[in-house]
C-alpha positions in Angstrom: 0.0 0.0 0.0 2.6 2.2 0.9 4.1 1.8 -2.8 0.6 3.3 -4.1 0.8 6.1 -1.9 4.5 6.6 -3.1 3.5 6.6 -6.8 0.5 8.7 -6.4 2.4 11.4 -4.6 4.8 11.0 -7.4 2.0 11.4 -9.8 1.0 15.0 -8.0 4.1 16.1 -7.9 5.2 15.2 -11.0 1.3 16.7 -12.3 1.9 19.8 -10.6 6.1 20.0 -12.2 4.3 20.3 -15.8 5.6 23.3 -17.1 1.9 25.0 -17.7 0.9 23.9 -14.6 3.6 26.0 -13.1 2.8 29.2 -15.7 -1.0 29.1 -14.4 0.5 29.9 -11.0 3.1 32.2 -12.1 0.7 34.3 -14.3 -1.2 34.3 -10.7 1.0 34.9 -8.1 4.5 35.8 -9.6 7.2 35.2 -7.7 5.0 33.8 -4.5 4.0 30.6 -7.4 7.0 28.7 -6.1 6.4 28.5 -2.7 2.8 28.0 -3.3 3.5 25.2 -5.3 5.5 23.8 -2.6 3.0 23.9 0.3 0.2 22.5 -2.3 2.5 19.6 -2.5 3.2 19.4 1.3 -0.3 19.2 2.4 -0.9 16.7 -0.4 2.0 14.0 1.2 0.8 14.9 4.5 -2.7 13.8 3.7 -3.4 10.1 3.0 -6.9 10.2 1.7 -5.6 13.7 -0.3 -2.5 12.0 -1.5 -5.0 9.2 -3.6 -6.9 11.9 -4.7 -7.1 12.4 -8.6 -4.6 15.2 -9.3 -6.3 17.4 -11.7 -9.1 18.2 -8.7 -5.8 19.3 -6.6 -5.2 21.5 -9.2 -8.2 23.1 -9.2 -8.8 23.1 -5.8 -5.4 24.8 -5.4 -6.5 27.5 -8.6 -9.3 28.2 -6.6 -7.2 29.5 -3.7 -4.8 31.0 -6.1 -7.3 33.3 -7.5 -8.4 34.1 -3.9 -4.9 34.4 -3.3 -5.0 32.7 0.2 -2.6 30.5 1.2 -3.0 26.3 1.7 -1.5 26.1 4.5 -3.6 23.6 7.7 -2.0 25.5 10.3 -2.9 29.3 9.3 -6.9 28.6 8.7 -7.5 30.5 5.7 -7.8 27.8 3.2 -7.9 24.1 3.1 -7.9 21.1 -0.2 -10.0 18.1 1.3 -10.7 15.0 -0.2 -14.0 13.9 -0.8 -14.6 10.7 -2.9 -11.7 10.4 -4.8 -11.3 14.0 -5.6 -10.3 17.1 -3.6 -12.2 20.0 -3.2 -10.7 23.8 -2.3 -12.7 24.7 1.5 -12.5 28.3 2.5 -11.7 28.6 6.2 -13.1 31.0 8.5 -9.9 33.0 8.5 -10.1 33.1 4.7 -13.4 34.6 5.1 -12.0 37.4 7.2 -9.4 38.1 5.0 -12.0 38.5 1.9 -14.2 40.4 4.1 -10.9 43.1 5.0 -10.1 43.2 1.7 -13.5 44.5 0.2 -12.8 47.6 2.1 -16.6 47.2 3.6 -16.7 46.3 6.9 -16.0 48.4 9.9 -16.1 45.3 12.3 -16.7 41.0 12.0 -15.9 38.8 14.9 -16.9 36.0 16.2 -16.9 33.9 19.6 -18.3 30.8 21.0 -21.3 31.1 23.4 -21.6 30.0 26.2 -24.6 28.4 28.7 -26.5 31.3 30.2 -25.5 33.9 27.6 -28.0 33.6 24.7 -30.8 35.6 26.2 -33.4 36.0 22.8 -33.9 33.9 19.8 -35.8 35.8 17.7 -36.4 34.5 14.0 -37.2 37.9 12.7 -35.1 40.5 14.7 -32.1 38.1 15.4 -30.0 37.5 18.8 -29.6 39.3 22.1 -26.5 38.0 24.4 -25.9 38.8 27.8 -21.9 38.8 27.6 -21.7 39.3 31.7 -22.5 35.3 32.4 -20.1 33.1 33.0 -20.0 29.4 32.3 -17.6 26.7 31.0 -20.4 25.2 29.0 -20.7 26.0 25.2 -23.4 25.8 23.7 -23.1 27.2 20.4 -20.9 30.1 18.2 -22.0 33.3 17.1 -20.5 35.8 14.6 -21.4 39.1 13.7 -20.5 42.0 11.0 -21.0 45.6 10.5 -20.7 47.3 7.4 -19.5 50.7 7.3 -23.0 52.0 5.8 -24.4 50.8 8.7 -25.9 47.4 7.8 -25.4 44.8 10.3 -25.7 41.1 10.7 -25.4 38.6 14.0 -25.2 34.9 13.0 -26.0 32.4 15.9 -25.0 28.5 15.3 -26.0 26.1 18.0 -23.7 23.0 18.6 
């Protein structure tokens, strides 16, 4: 088994050393395409199920991050490949969403923080959340996030667990 997961590394890696393989990321990122490249590749070998996965769906999945211009790295959040059947798929992370959100230039705040037992104070379906922020407990029961644009428009999302 472990030759199969040799050879289809091999296969990425060698996939992703094509030379317009490479030029789609240069034309990208420029100069940041080789080091890019190389985490792509890293996450790939450190991922069993990802490794097996059919190379041209890395590729894409990797694209798609590319154009965001987020980097695929597990340990910063921002963006993540994961297999699913065979195939990876590009997931943004909740970091990645922050860092689209700061770069539109349109929000004068987002945050976001677990909740805790005692804190959620209304559920309202039509006029949204109220949280009492004073209660303590070490019991969470959910995670809320919330925006403000700077024209005024805001939103607070509430996700039980």
């Amino acid at each position: 088994m472990e030759n199969q997961l040799e050879k289809k590394q091999h296969t990425t890696k060698s996939f992703f050393e094509q030379s317009f393989i490479k030029k789609r990321f240069e034309d990208l990122l420029g100069k940041r395409s080789s080091s890019f490249l190389t985490s792509v590749l890293q996450v790939v070998a450190s991922n069993e199920l990802l490794a097996k996965a059919d190379p041209m769906s890395i590729f894409n999945a990797s694209l798609m991050a590319a154009t965001l211009d987020l980097p695929i790295n597990n340990n910063l959040g921002f963006a993540y490949i994961v297999p699913y059947a065979g195939k990876a798929q590009f997931q943004l992370g909740y970091k990645g969403f922050i860092q689209l959100a700061q770069r539109s230039g349109q929000f004068k705040t987002i945050s976001a923080t677990p909740i805790y037992e005692g804190q959620l104070v209304e559920s309202n379906p039509l006029t949204g959340f109220r949280f009492d922020f004073s209660v303590t407990s070490d019991k969470v029961i959910g995670f809320s996030a919330y925006f403000e644009l700077l024209n005024g428009f805001q939103k607070t999302f509430y996700m039980p667990i």
